[in-house]
TIKELO-739520 format. One line per 4 residues: number of its first residue (from 1); for each residue x, y, z of N, C-alpha, C. Coordinates in pm, 1 decimal. Each point is the difference from the previous one (the first is absolute). Layout:
REM residues N
NUM) X/Y/Z/X/Y/Z/X/Y/Z ~ ...
END
This chain:
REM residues 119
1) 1050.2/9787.4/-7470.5/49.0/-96.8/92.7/-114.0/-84.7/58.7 ~ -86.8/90.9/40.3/-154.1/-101.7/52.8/-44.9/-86.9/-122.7 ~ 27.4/28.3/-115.6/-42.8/-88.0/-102.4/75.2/-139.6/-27.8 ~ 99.9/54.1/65.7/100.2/-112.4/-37.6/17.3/-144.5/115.2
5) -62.7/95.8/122.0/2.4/-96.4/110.4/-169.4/-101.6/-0.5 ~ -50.5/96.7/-85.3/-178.2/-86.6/-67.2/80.2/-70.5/-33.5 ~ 47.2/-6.7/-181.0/18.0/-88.3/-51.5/30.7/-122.4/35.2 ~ 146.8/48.3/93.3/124.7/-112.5/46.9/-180.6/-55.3/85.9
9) -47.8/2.9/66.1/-100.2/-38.5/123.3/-69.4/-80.7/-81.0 ~ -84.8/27.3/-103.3/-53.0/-53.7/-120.5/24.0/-111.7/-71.4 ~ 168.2/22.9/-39.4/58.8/-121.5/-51.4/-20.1/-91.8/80.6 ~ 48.1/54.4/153.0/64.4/-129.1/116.2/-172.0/-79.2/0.8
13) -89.9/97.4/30.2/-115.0/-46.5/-22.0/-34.2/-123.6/-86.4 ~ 24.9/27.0/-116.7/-35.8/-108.2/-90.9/62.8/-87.4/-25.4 ~ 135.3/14.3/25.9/124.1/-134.8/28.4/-72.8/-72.3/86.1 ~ 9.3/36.0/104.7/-80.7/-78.2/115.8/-103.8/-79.3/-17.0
17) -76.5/76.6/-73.6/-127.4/-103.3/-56.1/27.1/-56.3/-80.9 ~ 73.2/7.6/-114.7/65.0/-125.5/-52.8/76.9/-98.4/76.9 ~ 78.6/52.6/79.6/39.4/-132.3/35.6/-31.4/-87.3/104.3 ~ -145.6/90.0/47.9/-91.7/-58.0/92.5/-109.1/-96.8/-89.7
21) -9.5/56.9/-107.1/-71.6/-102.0/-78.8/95.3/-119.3/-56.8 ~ 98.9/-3.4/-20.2/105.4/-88.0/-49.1/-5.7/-103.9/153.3 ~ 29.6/30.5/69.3/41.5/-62.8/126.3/-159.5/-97.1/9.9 ~ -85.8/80.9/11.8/-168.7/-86.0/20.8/-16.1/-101.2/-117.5
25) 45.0/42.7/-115.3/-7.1/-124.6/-72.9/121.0/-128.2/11.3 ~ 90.8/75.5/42.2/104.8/-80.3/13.1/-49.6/-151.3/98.5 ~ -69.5/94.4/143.7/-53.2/-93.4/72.0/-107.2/-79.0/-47.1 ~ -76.3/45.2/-72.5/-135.4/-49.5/-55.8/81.4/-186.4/-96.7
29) 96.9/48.9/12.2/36.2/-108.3/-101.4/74.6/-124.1/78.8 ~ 56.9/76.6/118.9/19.4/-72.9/77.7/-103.3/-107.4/83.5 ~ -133.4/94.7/43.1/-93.6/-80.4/65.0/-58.1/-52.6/-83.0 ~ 19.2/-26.9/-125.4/-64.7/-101.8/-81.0/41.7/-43.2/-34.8
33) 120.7/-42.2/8.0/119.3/-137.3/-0.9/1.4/-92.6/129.2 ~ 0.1/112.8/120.3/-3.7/-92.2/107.1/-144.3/-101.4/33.0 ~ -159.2/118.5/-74.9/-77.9/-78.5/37.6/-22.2/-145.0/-97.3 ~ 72.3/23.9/-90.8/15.6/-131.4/-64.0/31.8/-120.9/12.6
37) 184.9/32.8/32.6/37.0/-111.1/109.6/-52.3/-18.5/112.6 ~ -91.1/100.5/90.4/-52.7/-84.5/148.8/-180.7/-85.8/-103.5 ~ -30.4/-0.9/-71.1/-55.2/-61.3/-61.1/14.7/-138.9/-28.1 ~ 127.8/42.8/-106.4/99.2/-164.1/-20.1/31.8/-96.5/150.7
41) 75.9/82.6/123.5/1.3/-74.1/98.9/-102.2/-12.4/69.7 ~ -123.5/44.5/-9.4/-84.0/-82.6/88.3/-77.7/-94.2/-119.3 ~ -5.4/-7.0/-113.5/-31.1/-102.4/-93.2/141.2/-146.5/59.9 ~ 91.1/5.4/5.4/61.3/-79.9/26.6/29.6/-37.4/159.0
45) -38.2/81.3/96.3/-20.4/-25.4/133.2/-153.1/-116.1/-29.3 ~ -82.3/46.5/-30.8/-117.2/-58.9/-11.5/38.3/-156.7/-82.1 ~ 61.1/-2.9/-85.5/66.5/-145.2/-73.5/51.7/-58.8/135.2 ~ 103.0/56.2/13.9/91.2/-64.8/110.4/-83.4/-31.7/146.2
49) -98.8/31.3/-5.9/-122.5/-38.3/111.0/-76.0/-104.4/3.0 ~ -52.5/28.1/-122.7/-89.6/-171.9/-37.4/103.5/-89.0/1.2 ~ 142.7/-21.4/-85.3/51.2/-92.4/30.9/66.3/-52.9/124.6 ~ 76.0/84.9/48.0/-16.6/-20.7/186.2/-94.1/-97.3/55.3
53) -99.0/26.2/-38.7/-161.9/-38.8/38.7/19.6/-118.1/-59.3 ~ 17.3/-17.7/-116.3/-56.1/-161.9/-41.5/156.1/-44.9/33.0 ~ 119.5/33.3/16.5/90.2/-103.8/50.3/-43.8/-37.7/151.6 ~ -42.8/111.3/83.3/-29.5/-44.5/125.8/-131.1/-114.4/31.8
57) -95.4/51.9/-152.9/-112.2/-145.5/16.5/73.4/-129.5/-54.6 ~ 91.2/0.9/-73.4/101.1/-120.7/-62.1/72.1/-62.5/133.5 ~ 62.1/96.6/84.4/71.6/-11.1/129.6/-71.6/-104.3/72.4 ~ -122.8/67.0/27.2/-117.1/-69.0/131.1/-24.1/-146.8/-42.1
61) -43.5/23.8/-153.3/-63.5/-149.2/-36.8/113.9/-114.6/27.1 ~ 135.2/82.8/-30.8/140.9/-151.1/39.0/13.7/13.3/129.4 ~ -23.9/49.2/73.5/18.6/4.1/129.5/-122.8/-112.9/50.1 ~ -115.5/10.0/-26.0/-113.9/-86.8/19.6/20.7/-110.6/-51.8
65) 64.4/-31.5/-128.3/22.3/-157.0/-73.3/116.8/-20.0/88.0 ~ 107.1/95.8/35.6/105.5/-58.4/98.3/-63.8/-88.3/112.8 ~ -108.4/40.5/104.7/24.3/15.1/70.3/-101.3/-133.3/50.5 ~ -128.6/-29.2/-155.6/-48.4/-125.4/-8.1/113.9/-118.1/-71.1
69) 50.6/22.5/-48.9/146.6/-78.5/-29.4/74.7/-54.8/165.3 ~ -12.1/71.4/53.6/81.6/-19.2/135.4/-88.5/-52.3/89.1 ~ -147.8/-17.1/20.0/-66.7/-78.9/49.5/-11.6/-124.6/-9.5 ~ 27.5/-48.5/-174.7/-43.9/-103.6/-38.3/135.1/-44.0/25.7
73) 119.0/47.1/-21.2/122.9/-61.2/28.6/2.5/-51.9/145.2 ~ -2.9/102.5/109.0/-17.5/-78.6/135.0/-110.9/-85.8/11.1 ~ -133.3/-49.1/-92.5/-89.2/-65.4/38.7/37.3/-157.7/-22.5 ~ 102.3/23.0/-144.8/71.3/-76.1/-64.8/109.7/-72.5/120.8
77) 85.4/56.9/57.0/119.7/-52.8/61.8/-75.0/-37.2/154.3 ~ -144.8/74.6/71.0/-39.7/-93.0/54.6/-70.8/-126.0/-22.9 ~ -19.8/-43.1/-127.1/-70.9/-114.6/-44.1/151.7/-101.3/-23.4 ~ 79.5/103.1/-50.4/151.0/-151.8/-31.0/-4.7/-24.1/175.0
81) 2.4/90.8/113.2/83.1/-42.8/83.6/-86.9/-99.4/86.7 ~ -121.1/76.4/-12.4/-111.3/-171.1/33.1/58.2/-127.0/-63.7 ~ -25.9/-9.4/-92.1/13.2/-120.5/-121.7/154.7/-74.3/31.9 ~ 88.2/70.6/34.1/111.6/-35.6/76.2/13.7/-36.4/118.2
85) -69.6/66.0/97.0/-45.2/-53.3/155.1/-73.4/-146.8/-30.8 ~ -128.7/13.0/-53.7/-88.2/-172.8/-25.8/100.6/-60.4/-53.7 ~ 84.8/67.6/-68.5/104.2/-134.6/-79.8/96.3/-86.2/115.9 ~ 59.5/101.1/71.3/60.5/-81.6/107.5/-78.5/-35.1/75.9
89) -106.4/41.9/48.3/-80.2/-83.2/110.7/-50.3/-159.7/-61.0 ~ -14.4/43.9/-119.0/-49.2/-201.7/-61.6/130.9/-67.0/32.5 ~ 110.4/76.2/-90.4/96.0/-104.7/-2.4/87.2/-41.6/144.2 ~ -19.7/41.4/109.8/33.6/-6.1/156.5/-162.7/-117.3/29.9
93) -120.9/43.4/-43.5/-61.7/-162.5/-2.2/35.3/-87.2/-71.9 ~ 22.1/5.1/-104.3/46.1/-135.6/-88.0/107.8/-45.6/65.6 ~ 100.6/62.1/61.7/79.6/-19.6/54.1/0.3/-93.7/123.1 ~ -63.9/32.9/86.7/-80.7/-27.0/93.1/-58.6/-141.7/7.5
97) -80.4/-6.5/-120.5/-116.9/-125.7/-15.7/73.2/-92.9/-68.7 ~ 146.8/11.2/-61.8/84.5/-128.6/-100.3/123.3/-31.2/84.1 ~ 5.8/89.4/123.6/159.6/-23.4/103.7/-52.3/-165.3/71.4 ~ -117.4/-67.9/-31.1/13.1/-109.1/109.6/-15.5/-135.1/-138.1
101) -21.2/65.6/-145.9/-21.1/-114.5/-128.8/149.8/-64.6/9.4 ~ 3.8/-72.6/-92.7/95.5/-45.4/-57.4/92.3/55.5/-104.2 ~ -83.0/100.7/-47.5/72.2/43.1/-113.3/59.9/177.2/63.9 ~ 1.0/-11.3/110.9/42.4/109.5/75.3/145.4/26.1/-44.3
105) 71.3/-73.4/6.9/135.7/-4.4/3.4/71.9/-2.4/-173.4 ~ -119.9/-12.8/-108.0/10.3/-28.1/-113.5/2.9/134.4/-91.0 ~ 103.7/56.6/-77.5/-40.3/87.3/-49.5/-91.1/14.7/-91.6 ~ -65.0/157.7/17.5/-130.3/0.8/-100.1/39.3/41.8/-135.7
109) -55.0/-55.8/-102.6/20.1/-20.9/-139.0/8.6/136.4/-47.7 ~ 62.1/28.9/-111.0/22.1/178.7/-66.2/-108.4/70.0/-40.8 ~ -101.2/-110.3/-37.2/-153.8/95.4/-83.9/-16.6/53.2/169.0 ~ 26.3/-45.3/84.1/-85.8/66.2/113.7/65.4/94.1/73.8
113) 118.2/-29.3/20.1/108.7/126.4/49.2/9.2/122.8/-52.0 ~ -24.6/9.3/-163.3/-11.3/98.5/-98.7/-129.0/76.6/41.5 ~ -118.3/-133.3/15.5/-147.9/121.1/47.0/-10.8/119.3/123.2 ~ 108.4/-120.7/115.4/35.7/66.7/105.4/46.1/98.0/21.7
117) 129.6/17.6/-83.6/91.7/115.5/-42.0/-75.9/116.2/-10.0 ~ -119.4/37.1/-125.3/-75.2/84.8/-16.0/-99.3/57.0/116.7 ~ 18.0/-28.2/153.6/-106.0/55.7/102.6/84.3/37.8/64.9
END
């Protein structure tokens, strides 16, 4: 009977270590699948970084051409709105300096109404 409770002890023994060795490789195969893929994703975290990066230097540079674009535009619409102010201030003198001629009362010819038009 003591022999038999060796054995049975023996067997359980070496089951165990088999399937303690089964189980360790089992994992072994596991952590070298996973360290693979965290490999793959930080190879592609690292992709997805630089480009981040150069859309955000792509970002800045249109933001900067925006933003000299928008200078020159308001530098632009204060130069029309000058050029529009002198325009009426001449034509309120011309106005002014032909109300006492003769030809005051005469309308002015189309080549010149047309130039007028444009200020």
């Amino acid at each position: 009977m003591f022999t038999n409770i060796k054995a049975y002890f023996g067997f359980g023994v070496g089951l165990s270590l088999v399937v303690s060795l089964l189980f360790n490789y089992s994992q072994s195969q596991i952590n070298q699948n996973l360290s693979t893929q965290l490999i793959a994703s930080n190879l592609t975290v690292e992709s997805l970084t630089a480009k981040n990066q150069a859309l955000d230097r792509q970002v800045q540079g249109l933001v900067q051409a925006r933003d000299v674009a928008q200078l020159a535009a308001d530098e632009t619409q204060r130069e029309v709105m000058k050029l529009r102010r002198d325009a009426q201030v001449r034509l309120k003198e011309v106005r002014t300096v032909i109300q006492h001629e003769d030809c005051y009362a005469q309308p002015l010819p189309d080549a010149v109404t047309e130039r007028m038009h444009y200020y």
